[in-house]
C-alpha positions in Angstrom: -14.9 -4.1 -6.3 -11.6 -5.2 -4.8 -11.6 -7.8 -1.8 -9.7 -8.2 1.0 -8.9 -10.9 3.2 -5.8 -10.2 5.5 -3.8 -12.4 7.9 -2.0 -10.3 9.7 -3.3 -6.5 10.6 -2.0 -4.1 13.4 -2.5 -0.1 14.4 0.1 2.7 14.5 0.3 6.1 14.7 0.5 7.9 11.9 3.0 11.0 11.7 0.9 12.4 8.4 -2.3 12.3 7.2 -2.7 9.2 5.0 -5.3 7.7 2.9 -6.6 4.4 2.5 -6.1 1.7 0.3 -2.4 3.4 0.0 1.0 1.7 1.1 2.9 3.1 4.3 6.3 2.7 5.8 7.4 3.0 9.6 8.8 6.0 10.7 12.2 5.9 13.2 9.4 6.4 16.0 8.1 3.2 17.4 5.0 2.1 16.1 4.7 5.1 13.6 3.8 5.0 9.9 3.3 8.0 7.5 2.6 7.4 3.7 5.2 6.0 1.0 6.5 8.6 -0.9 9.0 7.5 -3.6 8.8 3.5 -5.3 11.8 2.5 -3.9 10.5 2.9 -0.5 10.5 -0.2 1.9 6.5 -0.6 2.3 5.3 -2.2 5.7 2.0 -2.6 4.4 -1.5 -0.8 3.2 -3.6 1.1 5.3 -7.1 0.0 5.9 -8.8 3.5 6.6 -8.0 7.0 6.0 -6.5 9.1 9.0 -6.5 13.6 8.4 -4.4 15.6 10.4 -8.1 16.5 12.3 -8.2 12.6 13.3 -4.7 12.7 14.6 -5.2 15.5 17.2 -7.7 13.0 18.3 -5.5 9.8 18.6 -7.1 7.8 15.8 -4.0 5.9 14.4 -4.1 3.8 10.8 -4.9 0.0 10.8 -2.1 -1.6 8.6 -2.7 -4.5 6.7 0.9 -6.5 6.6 -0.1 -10.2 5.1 -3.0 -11.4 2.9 -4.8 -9.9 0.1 -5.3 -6.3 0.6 -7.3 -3.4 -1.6 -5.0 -1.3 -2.8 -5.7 1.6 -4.9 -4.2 1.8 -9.0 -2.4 4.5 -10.2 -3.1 2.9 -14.2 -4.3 0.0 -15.8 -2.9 -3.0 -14.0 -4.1 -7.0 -15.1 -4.7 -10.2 -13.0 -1.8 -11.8 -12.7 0.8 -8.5 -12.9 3.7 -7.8 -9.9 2.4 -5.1 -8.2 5.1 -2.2 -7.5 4.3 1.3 -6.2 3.6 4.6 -7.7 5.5 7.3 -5.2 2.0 8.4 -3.9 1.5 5.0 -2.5 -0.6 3.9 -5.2 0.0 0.4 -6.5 1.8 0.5 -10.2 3.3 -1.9 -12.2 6.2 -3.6 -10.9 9.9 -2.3 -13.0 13.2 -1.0 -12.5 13.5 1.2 -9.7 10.0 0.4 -8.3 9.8 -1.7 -4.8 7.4 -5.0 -5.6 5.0 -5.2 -3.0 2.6 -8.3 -4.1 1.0 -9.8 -7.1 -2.7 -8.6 -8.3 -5.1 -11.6 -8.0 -8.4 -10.3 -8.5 -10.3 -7.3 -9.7 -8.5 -5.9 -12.6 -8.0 -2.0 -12.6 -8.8 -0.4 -16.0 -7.1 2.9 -14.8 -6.2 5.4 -12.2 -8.1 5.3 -9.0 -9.9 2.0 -9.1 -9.0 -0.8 -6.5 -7.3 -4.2 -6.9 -6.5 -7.0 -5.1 -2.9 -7.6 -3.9 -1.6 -10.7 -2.8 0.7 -8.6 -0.2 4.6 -9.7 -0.2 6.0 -7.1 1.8 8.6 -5.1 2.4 9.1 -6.3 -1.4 12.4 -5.9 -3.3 13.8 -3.1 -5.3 13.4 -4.3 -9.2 16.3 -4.1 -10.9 15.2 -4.9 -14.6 11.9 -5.3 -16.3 
């Protein structure tokens, strides 16, 4: 299992449902997040629990992890070691052309889709530009 020990964590809204362990970006509302959806998107981190359109007519928000090693769900196989890009579901992929680097995987290997790594976050990343 992936581990997790983050400097720097904070709570937002969230404008859509979103699902943990998955990258967001801010919204043009103050202190608003809703999920990543396309690689080249500028990340501000990965949120800590899930939040369904049910938990939002309550007012629970989404705890963002910004710095430190984070769990972050795999979209494939991705090694120790590997830059860590995005998939454009918010799953963590291998870093390439086109896809926004986001952190470095420094523990807990994933073998395929759906298991959990650990990224050394380095958000908002940069936008690869070769492989």
């Amino acid at each position: 299992m992936a581990d997790s020990a983050f400097v720097l964590a904070r709570g937002y809204d969230a404008a859509a449902a979103v699902t943990k362990h998955r990258a967001v970006k801010l919204t043009t509302a103050e202190n608003t997040v809703t999920p990543v959806t396309a690689a080249s998107d500028v990340v501000a981190g990965i949120a800590e629990f899930d939040c369904t359109a049910a938990d939002m007519l309550k007012g629970k928000g989404v705890n963002v992890q910004h710095m430190g090693i984070a769990q972050v769900e795999a979209s494939a196989a991705i090694v120790v070691g590997a830059l860590v890009g995005l998939a454009s579901d918010g799953r963590a992929a291998a870093a390439g052309a086109g896809v926004r680097t986001i952190g470095l995987c420094v523990g807990n290997p994933a073998g395929g889709a759906g298991e959990r790594i650990s990224v050394l976050l380095m958000v908002p990343g940069v936008l690869g530009v070769g492989v």
